[in-house]
C-alpha positions in Angstrom: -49.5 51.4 80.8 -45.9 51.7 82.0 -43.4 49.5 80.3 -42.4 46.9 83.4 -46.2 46.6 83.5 -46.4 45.3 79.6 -43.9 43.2 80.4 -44.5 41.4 84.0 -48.0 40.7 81.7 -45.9 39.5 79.0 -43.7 37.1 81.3 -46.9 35.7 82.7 -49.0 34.9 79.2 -45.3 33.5 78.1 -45.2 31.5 81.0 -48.4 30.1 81.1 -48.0 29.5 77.2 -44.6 27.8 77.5 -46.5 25.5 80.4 -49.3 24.3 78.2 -47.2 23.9 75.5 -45.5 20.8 77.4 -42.6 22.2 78.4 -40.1 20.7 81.9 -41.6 23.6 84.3 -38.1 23.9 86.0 -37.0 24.7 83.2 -39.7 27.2 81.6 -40.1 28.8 85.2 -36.2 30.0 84.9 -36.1 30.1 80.9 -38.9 32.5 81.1 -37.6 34.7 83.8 -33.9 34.6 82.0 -35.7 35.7 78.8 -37.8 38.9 80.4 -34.8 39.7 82.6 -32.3 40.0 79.7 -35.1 42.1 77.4 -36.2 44.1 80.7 -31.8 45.0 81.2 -31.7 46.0 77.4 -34.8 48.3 77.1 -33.3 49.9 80.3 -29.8 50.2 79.3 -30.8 51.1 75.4 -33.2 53.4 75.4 -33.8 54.3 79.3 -37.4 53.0 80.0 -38.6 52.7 83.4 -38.6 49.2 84.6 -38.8 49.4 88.6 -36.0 48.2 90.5 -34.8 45.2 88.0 -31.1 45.5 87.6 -28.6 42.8 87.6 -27.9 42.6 91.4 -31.6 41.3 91.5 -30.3 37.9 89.3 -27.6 37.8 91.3 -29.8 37.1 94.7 -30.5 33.4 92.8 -27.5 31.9 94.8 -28.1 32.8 98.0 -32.1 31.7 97.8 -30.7 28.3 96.4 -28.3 28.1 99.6 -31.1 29.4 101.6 -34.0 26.7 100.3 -30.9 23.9 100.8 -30.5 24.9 103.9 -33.8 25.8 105.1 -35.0 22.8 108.3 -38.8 22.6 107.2 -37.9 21.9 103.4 -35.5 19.0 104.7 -39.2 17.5 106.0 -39.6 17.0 102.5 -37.4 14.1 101.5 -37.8 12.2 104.6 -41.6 12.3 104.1 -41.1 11.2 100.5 -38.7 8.5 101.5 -41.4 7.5 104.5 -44.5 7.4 101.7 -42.2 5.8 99.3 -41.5 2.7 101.2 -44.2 2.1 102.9 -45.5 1.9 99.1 -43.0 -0.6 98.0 -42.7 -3.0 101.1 -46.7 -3.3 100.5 -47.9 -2.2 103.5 -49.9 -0.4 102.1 -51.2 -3.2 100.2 -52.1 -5.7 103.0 -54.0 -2.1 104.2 -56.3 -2.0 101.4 -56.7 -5.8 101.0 -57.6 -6.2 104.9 -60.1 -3.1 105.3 -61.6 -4.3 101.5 -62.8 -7.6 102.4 -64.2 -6.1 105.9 -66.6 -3.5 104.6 -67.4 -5.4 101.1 -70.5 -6.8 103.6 -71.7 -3.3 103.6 -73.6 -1.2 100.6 -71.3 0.5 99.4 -68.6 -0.7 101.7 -65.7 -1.2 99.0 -65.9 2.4 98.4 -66.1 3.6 102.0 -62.9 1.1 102.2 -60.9 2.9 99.6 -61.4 6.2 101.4 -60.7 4.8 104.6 -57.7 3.6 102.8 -57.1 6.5 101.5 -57.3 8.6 104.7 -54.9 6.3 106.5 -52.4 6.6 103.8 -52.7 10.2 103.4 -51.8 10.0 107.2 -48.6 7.8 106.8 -47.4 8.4 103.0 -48.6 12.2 101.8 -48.0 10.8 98.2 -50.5 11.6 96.5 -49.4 9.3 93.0 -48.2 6.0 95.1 -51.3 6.4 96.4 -53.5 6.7 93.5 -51.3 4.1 91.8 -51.8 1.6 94.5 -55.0 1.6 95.1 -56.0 1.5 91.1 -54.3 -1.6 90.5 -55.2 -3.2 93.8 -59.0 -1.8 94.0 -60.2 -0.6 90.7 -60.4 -4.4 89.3 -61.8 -5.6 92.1 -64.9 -3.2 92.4 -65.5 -3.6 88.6 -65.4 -7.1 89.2 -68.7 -6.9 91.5 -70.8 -4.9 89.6 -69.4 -1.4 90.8 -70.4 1.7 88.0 -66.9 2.3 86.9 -67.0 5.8 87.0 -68.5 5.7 90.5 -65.1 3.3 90.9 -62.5 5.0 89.2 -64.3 8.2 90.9 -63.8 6.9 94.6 -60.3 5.9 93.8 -58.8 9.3 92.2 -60.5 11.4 94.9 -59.2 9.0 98.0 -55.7 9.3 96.5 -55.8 12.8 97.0 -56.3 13.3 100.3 -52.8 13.1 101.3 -53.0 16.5 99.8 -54.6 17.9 102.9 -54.4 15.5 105.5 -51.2 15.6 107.8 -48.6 15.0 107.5 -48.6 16.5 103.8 -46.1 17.2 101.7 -48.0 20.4 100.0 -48.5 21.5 103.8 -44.9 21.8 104.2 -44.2 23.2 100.9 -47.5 25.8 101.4 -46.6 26.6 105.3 -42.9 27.7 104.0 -43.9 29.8 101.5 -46.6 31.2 103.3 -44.8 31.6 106.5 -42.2 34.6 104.7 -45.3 35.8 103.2 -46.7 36.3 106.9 -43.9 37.4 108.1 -44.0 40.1 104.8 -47.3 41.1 105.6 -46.5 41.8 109.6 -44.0 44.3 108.4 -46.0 46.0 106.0 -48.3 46.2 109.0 -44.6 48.2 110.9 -45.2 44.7 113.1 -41.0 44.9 113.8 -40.9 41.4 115.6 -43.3 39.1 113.4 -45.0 35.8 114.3 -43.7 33.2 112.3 -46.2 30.4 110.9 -45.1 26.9 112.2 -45.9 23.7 109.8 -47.3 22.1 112.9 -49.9 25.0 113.6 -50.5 24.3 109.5 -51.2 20.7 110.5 -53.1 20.9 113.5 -55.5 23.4 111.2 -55.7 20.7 108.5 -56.3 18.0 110.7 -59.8 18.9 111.1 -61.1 20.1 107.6 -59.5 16.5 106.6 -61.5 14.3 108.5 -64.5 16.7 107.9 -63.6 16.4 103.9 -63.4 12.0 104.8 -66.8 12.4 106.1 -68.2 14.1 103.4 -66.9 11.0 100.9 -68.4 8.7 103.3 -71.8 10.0 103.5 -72.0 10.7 99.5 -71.1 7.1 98.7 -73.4 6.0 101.5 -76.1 8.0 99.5 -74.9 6.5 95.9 -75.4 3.2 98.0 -78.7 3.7 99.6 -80.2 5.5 96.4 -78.8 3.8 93.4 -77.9 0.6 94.5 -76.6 -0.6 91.0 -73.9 1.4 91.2 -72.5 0.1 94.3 -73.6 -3.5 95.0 -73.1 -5.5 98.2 -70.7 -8.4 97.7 -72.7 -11.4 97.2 -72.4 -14.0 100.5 -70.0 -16.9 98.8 -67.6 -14.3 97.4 -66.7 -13.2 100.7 -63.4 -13.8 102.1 -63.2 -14.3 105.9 -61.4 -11.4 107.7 -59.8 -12.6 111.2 -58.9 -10.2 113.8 -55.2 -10.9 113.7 -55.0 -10.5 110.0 -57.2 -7.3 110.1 -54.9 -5.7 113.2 -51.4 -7.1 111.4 -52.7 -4.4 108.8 -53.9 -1.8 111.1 -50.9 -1.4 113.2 -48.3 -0.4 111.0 -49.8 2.8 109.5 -51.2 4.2 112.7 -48.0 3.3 115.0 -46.2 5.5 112.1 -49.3 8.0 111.8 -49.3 8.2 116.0 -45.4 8.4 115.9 -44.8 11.0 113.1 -48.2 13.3 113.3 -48.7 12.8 117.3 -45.0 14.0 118.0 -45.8 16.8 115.8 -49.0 18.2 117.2 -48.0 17.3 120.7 -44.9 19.7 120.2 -42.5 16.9 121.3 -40.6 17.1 117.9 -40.5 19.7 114.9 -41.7 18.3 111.4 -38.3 17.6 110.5 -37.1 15.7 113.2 -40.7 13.9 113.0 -40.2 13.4 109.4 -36.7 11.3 110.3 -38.6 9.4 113.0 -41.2 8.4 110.1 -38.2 8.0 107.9 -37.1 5.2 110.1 -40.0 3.8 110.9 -40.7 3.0 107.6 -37.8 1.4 107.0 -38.6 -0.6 109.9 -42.0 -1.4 108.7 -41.4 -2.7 105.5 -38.4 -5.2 106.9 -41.2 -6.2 109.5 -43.1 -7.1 106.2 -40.5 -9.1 105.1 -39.2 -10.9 108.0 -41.1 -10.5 111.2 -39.6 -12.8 112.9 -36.3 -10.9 113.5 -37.4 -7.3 114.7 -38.9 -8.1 118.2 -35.4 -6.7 120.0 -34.9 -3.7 118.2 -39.2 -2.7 118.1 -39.0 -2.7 121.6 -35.8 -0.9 122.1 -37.4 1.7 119.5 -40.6 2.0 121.6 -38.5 2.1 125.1 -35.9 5.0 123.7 -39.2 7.1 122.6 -40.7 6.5 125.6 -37.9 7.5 127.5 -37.4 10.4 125.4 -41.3 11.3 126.5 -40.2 11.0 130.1 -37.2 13.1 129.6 -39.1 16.1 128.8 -40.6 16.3 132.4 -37.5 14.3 134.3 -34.4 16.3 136.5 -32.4 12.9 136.1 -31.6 13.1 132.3 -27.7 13.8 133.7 -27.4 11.3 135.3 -24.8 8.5 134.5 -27.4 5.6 134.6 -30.0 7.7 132.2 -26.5 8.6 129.8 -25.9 4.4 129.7 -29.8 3.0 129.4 -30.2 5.6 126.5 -26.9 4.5 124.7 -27.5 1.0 125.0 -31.3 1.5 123.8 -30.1 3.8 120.8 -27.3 1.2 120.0 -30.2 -1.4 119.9 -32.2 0.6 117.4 -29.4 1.7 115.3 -28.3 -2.5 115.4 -31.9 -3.4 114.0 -32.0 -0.1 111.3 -28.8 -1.3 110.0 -30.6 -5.2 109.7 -33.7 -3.7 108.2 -31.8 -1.9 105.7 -29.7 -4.8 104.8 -33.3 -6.8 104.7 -35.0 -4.1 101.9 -31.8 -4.0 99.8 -31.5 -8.1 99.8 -35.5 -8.0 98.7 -35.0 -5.1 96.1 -36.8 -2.9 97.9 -34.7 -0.1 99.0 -33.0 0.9 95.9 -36.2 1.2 94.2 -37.3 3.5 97.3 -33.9 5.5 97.1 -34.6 5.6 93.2 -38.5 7.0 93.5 -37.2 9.0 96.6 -34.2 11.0 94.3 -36.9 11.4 91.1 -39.1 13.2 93.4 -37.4 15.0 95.2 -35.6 16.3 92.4 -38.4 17.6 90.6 -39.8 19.3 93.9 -36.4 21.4 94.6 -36.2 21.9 90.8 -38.9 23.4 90.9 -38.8 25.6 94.0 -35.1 27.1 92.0 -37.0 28.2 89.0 -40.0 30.0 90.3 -37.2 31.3 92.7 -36.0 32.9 90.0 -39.1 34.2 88.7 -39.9 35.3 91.4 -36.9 37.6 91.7 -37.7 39.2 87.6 -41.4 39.4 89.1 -41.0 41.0 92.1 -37.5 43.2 90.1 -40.2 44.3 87.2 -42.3 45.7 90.6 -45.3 43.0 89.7 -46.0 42.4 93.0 -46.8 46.0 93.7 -49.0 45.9 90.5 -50.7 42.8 92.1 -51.2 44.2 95.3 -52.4 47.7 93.5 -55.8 45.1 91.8 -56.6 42.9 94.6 -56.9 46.0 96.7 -59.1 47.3 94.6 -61.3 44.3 94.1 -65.0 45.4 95.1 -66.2 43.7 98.3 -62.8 44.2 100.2 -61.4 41.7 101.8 -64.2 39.0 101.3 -64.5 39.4 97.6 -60.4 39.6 97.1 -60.3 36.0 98.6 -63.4 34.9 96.4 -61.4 36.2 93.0 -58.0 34.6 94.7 -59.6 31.4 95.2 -61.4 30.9 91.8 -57.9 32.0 90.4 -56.6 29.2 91.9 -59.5 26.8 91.3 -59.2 27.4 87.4 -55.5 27.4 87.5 -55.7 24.3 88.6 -57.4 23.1 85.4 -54.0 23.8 83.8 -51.2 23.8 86.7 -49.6 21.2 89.4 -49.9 22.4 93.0 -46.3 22.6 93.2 -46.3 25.3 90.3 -49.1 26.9 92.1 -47.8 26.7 95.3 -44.2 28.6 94.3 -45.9 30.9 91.9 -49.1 32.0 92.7 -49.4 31.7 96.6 -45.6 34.4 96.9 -47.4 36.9 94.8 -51.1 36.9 96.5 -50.5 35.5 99.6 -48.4 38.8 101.6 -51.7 40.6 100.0 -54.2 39.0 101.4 -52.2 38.3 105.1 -52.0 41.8 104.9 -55.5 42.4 104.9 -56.1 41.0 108.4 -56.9 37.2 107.0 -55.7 34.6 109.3 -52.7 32.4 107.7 -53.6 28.8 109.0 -57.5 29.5 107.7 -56.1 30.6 104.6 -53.0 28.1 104.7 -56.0 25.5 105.1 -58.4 26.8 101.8 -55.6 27.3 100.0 -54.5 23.2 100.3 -57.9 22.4 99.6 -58.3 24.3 96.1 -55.3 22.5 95.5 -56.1 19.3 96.3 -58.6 19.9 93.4 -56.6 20.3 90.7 -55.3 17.0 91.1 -58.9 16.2 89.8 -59.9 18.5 87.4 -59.1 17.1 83.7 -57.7 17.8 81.8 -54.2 18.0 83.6 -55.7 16.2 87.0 -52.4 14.1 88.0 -54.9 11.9 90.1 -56.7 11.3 86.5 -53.6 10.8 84.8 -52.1 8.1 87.4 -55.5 6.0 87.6 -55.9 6.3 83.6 -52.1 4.2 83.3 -53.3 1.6 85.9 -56.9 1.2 85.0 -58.6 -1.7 82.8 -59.1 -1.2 79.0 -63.2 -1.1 80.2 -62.8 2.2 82.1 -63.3 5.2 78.9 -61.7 8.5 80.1 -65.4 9.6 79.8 -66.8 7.5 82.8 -62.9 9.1 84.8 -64.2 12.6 84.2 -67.9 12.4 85.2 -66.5 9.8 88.1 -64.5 12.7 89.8 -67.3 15.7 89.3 -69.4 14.8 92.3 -65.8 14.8 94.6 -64.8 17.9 93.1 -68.0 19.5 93.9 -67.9 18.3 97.5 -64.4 19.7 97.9 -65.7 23.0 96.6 -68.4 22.9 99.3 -66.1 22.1 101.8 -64.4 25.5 100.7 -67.6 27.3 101.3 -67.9 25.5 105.0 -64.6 26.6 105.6 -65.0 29.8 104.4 -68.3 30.4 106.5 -66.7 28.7 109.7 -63.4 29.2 109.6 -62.6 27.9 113.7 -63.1 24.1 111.9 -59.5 25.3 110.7 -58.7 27.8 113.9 -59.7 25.8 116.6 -57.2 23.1 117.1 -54.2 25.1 116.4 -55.4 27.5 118.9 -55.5 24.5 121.9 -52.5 23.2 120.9 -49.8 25.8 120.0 -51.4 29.2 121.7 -49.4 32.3 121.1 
């Protein structure tokens, strides 16, 4: 075995070692690398042994992939989703969501579970966080279900696996993170193919494919917790007639409204090509903001709601209008836009009075921080991998995989699927998806279909102990009754539908195809 070989197998063990070990992964991403770049430079300079291209110019590329992630317009989609998830979180709109749809399906058998992932789908659609969401509805749900009779695994179950579907649902924020990476690895593989002007892959054709498989994947929770219901009762009781709290229609539609304006705002201007993710992700931004001082005071944001809802509308008109020069368009628009940007400057002045938006601007920069952290250091490692020729190596044993291209995705995705046992998404995302990904493009498979299995595999490792986030998140929230036991055998049933998802994808893969092909045709 050639000497860069040993070691690009060495940098991996060391990495994966470091990783369960406990280590910041930042920190061992670019620690690692550092390490196996400075013994690579000295075996070469010492004693002359082949070690590809790695030379010091290939460290020195770290600068201008940090200016070029900083400055890179779908990664800026990040923190304005974060910020959007975040407050809607901490204004409790979310909460009145969950309480409202609770108390309206708590009739049915099994209805508080169907609620939570009704809940969870809407939230996946407005926040994309997948640990506010998990949090929230453990502390607000979790009790309450134990409470009336619910098999706490079945509970705690429902919860962790609802959470998570803001890992696939739009807007996401692994979809952004997954469509950037994998968009330079499609563009990668289209010149590997001598394709001189390549397609690139658009987060919104990455949303539009995920849109589908998400519902589908909300279904499939449905109908499994209908089964639990209609099979084992006992685990799932209806809520006994005097318990039940009456549910008017203004109360229920007072929660409704906010997350699917914001979901029909954000995810509708996105798909309908009216506005790219980022600018979509500022609109959602904003919304929030105005959303949660709604909460707070209601009474004040009729003026600047409708100016909001006029300027969009305009905006929609706009796009098909010859008058947008003209000097009476120029003065309604300003006046409308100095309306909104009258009542954002209220509702931020509302959220700081009530606490709120520091602690938003707080969980927004913690996040956020960890996410670009992260993206530097498997930069980085990326560079020493690619420098000690390991992506040549991989590309050398996928290619060789028996069963061509079919069996190279099989062995990819169970990589990924047992990764995840060990990994975060984001660790998989910047680490694993770069080295396989231009591979397997390059083999002919379509990048939204793969774009699309690839987010669901992840989404699983958010429940597969024993480093599932989701487990870890509900675990801090739940009730001393819930054992760690009933948490584990409460998620198996959801991991094993998301796996079977995977094969319904994989054996009709238009469910992902289909929509971005009507919407955003080539």
């Amino acid at each position: 075995m050639e000497p860069a070989a040993i070691l690009t197998l060495l940098m991996i063990v060391s990495l994966g070692a470091a990783l369960l070990a406990g280590y910041p992964v930042a920190f061992t991403l670019a620690g690692v690398a550092l390490i196996f770049a400075g013994l690579g430079l000295a075996l070469k300079g010492l004693f002359g042994l082949d070690m590809g291209p790695l030379d010091v110019g290939y460290i020195g590329l770290l600068p201008e992939r940090m200016l070029g992630n900083m400055t890179n317009e779908v990664l800026l989609a990040v923190p304005l989703f974060v910020a959007m998830g975040v407050m809607l979180e901490r204004s409790r709109v979310a909460e009145d969501l969950i309480e409202a749809l609770g108390d309206v399906c708590a009739r049915w058998p099994g209805g508080l579970g169907i609620s939570v992932t009704l809940v969870g789908a809407l939230l996946a659609a407005s926040t994309g966080i997948v640990g506010a969401t998990v949090v929230t509805l453990g502390l607000l749900s979790l009790p309450t279900m134990l409470r009336r009779g619910y098999d706490p695994g079945f509970a705690a179950g429902s919860i962790a696996a609802a959470g998570t579907l803001g890992q696939i649902i739009p807007p996401s924020i692994v979809l952004v993170l997954l469509g950037d990476v994998l968009s330079s690895a499609y563009q990668e593989a289209q010149r590997v193919q001598q394709i001189f002007s390549p397609q690139p892959l658009s987060i919104g054709e990455l949303f539009a494919g995920a849109l589908l498989p998400g519902l589908g994947l909300v279904l499939l929770y449905i109908l499994y917790q209908a089964g639990v219901a209609f099979f084992r009762p006992q685990m799932s009781p209806v809520e006994a007639a005097e318990d039940r709290r009456p549910v008017g229609l203004g109360r229920l539609l007072r929660a409704l409204v906010a997350p699917i304006v914001l979901i029909v705002a954000v995810l509708g201007s996105i798909l309908t090509g009216f506005a790219p993710p980022t600018e979509a992700a500022a609109v959602g931004a904003v919304g929030a903001v105005y959303l949660g001082a709604i909460r707070l005071r209601p009474e004040a944001y009729l003026w600047p709601s409708l100016g909001l809802v006029a300027l969009l509308g305009l905006a929609a008109y706009s796009q098909s209008a010859e008058a947008t020069d003209s000097t009476v368009y120029l003065v309604i628009t300003g006046l409308l836009t100095l309306l909104v940007l009258i009542g954002l400057s209220q509702a931020l002045m509302i959220t700081e009075r009530a606490g709120v938006l520091r602690r938003v601007l707080d969980g927004t920069l913690r996040i956020n921080v960890m996410v670009f952290s992260i993206l530097i250091g498997a930069g980085l490692f990326a560079l020493v991998f690619r420098g000690f020729g390991g992506d040549g190596y991989v590309s050398a044993l996928l290619t060789d995989l028996p069963g061509g291209t079919a069996g190279t995705m099989i062995v990819v995705m169970l990589v990924m699927f047992i990764l995840g046992f060990f990994l975060d998404f984001i660790e998989i995302t910047f680490v694993v998806v770069p080295i396989v990904a231009p591979v397997l493009l390059a083999m002919g498979i379509n990048p939204i279909w793969l774009g699309v299995m690839m987010a669901i595999n992840l989404q699983t490792s958010f429940l597969t102990p024993p480093f599932g986030f989701a487990l870890f998140y509900l675990r801090g929230v739940a009730p001393k009754e819930l054992e760690t036991r009933d948490l584990y055998k409460g998620v198996a049933p959801f991991v094993a539908i998301q796996l079977a998802a995977l094969v319904v994808l994989s054996i009709w893969p238009e469910i992902a195809t289909w929509l971005p092909g009507k919407i955003f045709p080539h």
